[in-house]
C-alpha distance (Angstrom), angle and dihedral (degrees) to the residues before:
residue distance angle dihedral
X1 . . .
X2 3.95 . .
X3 3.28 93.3 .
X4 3.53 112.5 34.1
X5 4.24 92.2 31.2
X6 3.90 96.4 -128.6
X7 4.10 131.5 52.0
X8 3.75 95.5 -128.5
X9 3.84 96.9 126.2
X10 3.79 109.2 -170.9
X11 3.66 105.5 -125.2
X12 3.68 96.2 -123.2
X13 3.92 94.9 45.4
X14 3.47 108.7 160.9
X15 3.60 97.2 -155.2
X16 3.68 83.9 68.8
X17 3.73 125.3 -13.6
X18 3.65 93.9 -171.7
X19 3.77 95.9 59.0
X20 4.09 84.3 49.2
X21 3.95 96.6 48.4
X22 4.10 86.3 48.7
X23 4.19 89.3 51.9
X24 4.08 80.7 55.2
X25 3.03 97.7 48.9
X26 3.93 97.8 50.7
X27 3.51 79.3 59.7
X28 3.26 103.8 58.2
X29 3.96 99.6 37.8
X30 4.03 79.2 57.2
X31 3.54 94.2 56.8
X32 4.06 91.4 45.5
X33 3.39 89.8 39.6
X34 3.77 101.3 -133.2
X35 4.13 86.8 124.9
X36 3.90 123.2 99.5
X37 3.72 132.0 -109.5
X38 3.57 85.2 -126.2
X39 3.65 97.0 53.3
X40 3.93 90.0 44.2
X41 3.91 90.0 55.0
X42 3.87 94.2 45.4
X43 4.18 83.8 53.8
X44 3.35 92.0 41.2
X45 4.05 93.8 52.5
X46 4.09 79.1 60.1
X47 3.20 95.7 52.5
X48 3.54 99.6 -112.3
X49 3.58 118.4 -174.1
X50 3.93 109.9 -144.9
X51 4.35 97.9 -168.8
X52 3.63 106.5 33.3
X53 3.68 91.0 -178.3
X54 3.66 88.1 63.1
X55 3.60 89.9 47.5
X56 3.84 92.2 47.0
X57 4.22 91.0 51.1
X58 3.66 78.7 48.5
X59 3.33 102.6 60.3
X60 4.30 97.0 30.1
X61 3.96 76.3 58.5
X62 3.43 96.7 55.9
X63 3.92 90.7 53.1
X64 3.66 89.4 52.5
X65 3.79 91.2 56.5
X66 3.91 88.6 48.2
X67 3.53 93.7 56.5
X68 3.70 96.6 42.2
X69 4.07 79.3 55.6
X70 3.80 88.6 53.2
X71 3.92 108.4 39.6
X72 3.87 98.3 24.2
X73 4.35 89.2 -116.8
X74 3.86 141.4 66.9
X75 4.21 81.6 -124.5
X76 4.13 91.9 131.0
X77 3.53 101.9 176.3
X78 3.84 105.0 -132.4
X79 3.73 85.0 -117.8
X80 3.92 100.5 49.3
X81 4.00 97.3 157.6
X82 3.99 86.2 -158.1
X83 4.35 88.6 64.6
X84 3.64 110.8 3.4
X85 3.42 89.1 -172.0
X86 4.06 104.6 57.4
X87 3.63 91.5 67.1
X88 3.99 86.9 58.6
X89 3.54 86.5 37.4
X90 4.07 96.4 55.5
X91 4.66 84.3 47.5
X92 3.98 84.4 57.2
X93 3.88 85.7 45.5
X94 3.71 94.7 55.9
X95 3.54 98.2 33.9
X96 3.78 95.1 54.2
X97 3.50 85.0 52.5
X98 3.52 96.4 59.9
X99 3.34 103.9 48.7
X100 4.29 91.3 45.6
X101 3.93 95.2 -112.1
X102 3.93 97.6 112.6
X103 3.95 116.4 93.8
X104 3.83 118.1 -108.5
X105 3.63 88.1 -126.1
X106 3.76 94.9 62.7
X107 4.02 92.3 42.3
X108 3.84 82.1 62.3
X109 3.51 99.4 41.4
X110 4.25 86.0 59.5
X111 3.57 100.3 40.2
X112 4.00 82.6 48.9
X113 3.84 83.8 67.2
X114 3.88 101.3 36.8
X115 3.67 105.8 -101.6
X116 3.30 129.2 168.8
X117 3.96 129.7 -119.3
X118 4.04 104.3 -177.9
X119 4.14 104.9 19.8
X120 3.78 85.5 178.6
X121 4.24 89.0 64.3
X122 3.56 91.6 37.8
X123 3.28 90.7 53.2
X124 3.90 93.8 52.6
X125 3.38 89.7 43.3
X126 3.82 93.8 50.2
X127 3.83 90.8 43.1
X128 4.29 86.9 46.1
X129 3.71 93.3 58.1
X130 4.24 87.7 44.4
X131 4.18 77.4 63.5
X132 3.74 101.4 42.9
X133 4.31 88.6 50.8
X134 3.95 86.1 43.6
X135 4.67 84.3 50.5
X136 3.54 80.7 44.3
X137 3.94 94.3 55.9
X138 4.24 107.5 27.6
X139 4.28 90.9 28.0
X140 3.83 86.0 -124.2
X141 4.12 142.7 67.4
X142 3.57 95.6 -132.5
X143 4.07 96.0 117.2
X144 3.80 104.6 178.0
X145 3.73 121.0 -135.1
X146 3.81 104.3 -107.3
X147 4.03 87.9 45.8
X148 4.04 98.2 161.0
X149 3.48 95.1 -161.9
X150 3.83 103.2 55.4
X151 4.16 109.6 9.7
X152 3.50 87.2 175.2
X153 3.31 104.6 58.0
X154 3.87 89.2 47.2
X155 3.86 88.9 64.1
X156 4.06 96.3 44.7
X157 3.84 86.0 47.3
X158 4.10 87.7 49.5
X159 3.96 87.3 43.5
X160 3.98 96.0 50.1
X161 3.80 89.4 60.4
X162 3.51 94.2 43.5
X163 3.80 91.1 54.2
X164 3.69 93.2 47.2
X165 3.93 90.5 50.0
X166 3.38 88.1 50.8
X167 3.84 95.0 44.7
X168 3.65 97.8 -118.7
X169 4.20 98.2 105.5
X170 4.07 105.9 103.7
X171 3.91 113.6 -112.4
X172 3.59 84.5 -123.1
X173 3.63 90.7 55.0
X174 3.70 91.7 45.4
X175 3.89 94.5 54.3
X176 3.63 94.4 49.8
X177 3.67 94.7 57.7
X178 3.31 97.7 38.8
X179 3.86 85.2 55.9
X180 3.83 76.0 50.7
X181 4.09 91.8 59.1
X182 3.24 90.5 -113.3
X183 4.00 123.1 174.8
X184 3.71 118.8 -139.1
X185 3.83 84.7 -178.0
X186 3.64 115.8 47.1
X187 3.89 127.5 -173.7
């Protein structure tokens, strides 16, 4: 711990792979429970850190939440040259989430600070109310290409028929823009 600042001993260390086995296996006689209070207390006074993945969400967490400070978003690009590894981190996020293997407590802990689970549907649905406030305003959802005011929502307007021409628009998608008044066909 003096000199490397922490007592997380890889278990392999080849420095001294006996000192890294025994770090292991304090784990593990935690987790049966066939270690002493004593010894827990001693490890403890270290600051031992008995899950290190827990520690290691922890801290890839805590990064998110700095970010979020920063840019206003938890949209880490998977390149972010400030922590290559949060973008990665964010995939595993999502990913464990989809296939039911990430803990309850951690889905609350980012939906506590706004993230995102499908940024493709939030995006639609982002880009979907942009339509229903320009309905709102011009009493139709024809937005014309060069549209000044929101260029952006020109182009996913311009894209949405595409995609339905081409059969690739969801019917769900369909329905609630046609509920919209929506024109496939503009003059």
């Amino acid at each position: 711990k003096e000199q490397h600042g922490n007592c997380n001993v890889p278990d392999k260390w080849v420095e001294n792979s006996s000192l890294g086995t025994w770090v292991g296996s304090q784990r593990r006689r935690k987790n049966k429970g066939t270690i002493t209070s004593l010894q827990i207390e001693k490890l403890n006074q270290l600051g031992f850190i008995w899950n290190l993945e827990k520690n290691q969400w922890d801290k890839m967490f805590q990064a998110l939440v700095t970010y979020k400070e920063e840019f206003g978003d938890c949209n880490v690009p998977q390149t972010y040259p400030e922590n290559p590894r949060l973008g990665q981190w964010i995939n595993t996020q999502r990913r464990y989430k989809k296939y039911d293997r990430l803990q309850k407590e951690h889905i609350k802990r980012l939906e506590s600070i706004g993230f995102i689970w499908n940024r493709v549907e939030d995006a639609w649905k982002q880009m979907y109310q942009e339509l229903v406030n320009y309905h709102r305003v011009h009493g139709d959802c024809n937005v014309p290409l060069g549209y000044s005011e929101n260029p952006q929502l020109a182009t996913w307007v311009s894209t949405r028929r595409n995609s339905y021409k081409t059969g690739q628009l969801d019917a769900d998608k369909i329905q609630k823009l046609d509920e919209l008044g929506f024109s496939w066909n503009p003059d």
